[in-house]
C-alpha positions in Angstrom: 243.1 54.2 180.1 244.8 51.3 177.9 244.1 52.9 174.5 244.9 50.5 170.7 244.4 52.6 167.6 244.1 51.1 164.5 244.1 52.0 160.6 245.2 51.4 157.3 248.0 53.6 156.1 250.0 54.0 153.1 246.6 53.3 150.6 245.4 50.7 152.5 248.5 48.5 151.8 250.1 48.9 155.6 248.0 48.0 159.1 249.1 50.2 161.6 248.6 49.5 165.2 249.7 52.0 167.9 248.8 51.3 172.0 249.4 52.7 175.4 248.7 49.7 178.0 250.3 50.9 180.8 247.8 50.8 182.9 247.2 47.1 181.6 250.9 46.3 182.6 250.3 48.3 186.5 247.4 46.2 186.6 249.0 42.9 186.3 252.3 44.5 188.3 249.8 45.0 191.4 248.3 41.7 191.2 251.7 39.6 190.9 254.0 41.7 192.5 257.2 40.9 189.9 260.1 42.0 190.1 261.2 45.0 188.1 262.8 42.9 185.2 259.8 39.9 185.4 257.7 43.0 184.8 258.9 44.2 182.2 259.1 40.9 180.2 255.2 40.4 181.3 254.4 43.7 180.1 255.8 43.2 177.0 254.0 40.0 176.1 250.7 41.6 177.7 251.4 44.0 175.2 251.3 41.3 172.2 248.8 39.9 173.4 246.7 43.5 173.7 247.5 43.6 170.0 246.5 40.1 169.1 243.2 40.6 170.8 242.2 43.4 168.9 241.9 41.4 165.5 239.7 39.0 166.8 235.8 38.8 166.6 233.2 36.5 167.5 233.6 34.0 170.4 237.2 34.0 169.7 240.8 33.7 172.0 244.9 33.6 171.8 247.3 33.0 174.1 251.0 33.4 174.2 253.4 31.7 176.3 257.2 31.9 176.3 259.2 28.8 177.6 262.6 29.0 178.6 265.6 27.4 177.5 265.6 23.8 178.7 261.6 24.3 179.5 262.8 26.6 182.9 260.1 28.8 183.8 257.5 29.9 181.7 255.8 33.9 180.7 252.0 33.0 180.0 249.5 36.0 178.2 245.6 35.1 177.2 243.5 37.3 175.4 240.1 36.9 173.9 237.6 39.5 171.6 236.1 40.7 174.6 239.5 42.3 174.6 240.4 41.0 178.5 244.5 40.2 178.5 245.6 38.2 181.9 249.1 36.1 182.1 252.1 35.8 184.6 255.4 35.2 185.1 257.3 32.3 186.7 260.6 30.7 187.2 264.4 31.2 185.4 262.3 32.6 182.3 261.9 35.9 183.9 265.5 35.9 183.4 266.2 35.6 180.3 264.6 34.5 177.1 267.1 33.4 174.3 267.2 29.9 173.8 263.7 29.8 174.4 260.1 29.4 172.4 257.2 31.2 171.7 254.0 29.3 171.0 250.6 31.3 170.1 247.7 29.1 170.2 244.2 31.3 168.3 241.3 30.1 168.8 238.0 30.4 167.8 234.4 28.7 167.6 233.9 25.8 165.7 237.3 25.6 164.2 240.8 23.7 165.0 242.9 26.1 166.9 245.8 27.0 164.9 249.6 27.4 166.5 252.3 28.3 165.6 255.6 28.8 167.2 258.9 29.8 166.9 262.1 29.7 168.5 263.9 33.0 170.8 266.9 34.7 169.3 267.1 37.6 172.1 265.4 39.4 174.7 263.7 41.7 172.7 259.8 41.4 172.8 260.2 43.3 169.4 262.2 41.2 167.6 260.6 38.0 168.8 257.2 39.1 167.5 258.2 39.9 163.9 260.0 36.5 163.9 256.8 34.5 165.0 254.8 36.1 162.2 257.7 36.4 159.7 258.2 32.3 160.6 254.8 31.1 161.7 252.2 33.4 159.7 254.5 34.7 156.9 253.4 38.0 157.2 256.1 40.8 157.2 255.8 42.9 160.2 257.9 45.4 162.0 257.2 45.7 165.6 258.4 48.5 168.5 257.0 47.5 172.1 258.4 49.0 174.9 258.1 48.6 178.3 259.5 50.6 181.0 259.5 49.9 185.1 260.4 52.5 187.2 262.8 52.1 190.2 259.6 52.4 192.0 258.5 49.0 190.2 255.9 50.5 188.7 255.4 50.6 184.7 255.9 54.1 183.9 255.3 53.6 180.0 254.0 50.6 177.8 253.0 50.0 174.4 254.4 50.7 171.0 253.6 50.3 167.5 253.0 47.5 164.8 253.0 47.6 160.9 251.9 44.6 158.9 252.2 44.9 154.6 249.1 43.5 153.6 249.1 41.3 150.3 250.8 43.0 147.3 251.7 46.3 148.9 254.5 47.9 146.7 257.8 49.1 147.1 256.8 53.0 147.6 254.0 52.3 150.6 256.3 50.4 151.8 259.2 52.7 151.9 256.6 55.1 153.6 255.5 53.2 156.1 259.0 52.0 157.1 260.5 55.7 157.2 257.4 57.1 159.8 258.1 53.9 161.7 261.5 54.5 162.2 261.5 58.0 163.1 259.0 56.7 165.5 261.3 54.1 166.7 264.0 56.7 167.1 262.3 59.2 169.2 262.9 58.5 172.8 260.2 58.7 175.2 257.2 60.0 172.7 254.8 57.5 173.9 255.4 58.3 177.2 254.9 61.8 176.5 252.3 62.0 173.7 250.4 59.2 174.7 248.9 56.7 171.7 247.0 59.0 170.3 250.0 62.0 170.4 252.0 59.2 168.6 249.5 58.4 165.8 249.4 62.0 165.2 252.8 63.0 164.9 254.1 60.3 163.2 251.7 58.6 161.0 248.2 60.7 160.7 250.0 61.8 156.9 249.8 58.6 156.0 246.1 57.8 157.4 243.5 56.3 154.7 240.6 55.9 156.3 239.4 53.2 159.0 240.4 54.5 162.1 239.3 53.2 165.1 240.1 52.5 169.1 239.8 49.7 171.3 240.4 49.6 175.3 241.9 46.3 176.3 241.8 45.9 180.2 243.2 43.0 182.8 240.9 40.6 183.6 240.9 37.1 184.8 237.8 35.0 183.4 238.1 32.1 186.4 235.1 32.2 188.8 234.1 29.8 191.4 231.0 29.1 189.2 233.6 27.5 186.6 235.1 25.2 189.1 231.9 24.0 190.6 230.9 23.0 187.1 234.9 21.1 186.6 234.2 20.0 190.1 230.9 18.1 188.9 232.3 16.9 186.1 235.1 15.0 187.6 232.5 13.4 190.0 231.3 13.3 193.7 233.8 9.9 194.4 236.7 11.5 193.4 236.5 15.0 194.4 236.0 13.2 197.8 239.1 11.1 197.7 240.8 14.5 196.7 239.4 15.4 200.0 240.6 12.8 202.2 244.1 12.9 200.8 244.9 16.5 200.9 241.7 17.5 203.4 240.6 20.8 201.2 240.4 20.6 197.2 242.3 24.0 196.4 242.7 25.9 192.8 245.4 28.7 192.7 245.0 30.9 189.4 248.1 31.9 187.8 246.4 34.7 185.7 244.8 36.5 189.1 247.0 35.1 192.1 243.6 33.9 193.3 243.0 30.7 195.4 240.2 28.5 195.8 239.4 26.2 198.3 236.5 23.5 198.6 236.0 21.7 201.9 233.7 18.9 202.7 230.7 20.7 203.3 231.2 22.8 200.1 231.5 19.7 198.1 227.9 18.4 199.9 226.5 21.6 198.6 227.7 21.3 195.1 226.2 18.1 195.1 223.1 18.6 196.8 223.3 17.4 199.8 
């Protein structure tokens, strides 16, 4: 099970967020089939995206996409409060990363979406997510996501941990936090073996102050054929029909599931009730 723990720490002056989503990361592996080092790039932005999702609330969404240098190839994560994380992988950008962007777009009802972006110094999906909120939210934030594939191809470990200072947190919380973070960060192979919880515990339940709580992010795709009918009907009988006789089917391929979706003639007389 893809586990996120979440508290305050350090007398309420430090978020912590710890998560295992290696099941998330298998998930998306089996659907895409990626290579082993696509895969572990994709499972390391599934895993900010995990994260991002768990702050949100209402009718409420973020996405993350990372465009490679010279706009080569793209790595694509959405996530919403429902706490469902899809993306994928494509082109020279599951390559390499530096000399790239990063653009998060949040969402929610009723309001402008706000993005922000940043550009891609390295590899690292640890280091680019405490630039993008150190550049694009201003909030100081120390990050260790981690993402291993197995010669197998399979994700054999994913997750990590994230500390945020919240406003006017002093020197000594600080200090704290950062010390259990990077003992953390040095011990090779805990979450694999403790597990998110095991991690929380070793390392940070002495600085627990109340609040804790989980959340279980899993993989899931929010296209249906029920959506397209309705695009499909917007865009109108005539030119769903010229769609037709140019390319004889109209076909939908979803990046986020690998899933295609065809609509021939007689499905297009259906949908508008013929």
């Amino acid at each position: 099970m893809n586990r996120i723990i979440r508290s305050l720490i350090c007398g309420g002056q430090v978020s912590l967020t710890v998560m295992d989503t290696t099941r998330l990361v298998n998930d998306a592996i089996a659907i895409h089939n990626t290579d082993r080092y696509a895969s572990s790039i994709l499972g390391g932005l599934l895993t900010c995206g995990a994260y991002l999702a768990a702050s949100l609330s209402g009718s409420a969404g973020v996405s993350l996409t990372i465009k490679a240098k010279d706009g080569d190839g793209a790595v694509a994560v959405s996530s919403d409060s429902e706490l469902h994380v899809r993306g994928y992988a494509d082109g020279a950008c599951t390559r390499t990363l530096a000399g790239g962007t990063l653009t998060v777009v949040r969402e929610q009802s009723g309001a402008m979406p706000f993005v922000g972006t940043c550009e891609i110094e390295s590899d690292d999906i640890s280091d680019i997510l405490e630039t993008y909120f150190g550049q694009s939210e201003q909030i100081p934030t120390a990050a260790a996501i981690t993402c291993e594939i197995g010669a197998d191809g399979k994700c054999m470990c994913a997750g990590g941990a994230v500390l945020q200072l919240l406003p006017d947190a002093d020197e000594e919380q600080i200090a704290r936090a950062g010390e259990a973070f990077e003992k953390f960060k040095a011990s090779e192979g805990a979450l694999y073996e403790l597990g998110a919880e095991g991690v929380y515990r070793k390392f940070f339940s002495g600085l627990y102050e109340g609040g804790k709580y989980e959340l279980n992010p899993v993989y899931k795709c929010n296209c249906s054929e029920e959506k397209l009918i309705n695009i499909l009907r917007a865009v109108g009988k005539k030119e769903v029909l010229d769609i037709i006789k140019e390319q004889g089917v109209v076909s939908v391929h979803c990046h986020y599931c690998n899933k295609d979706y065809f609509f021939d003639e007689s499905r297009i007389a259906e949908i508008f009730g013929e």
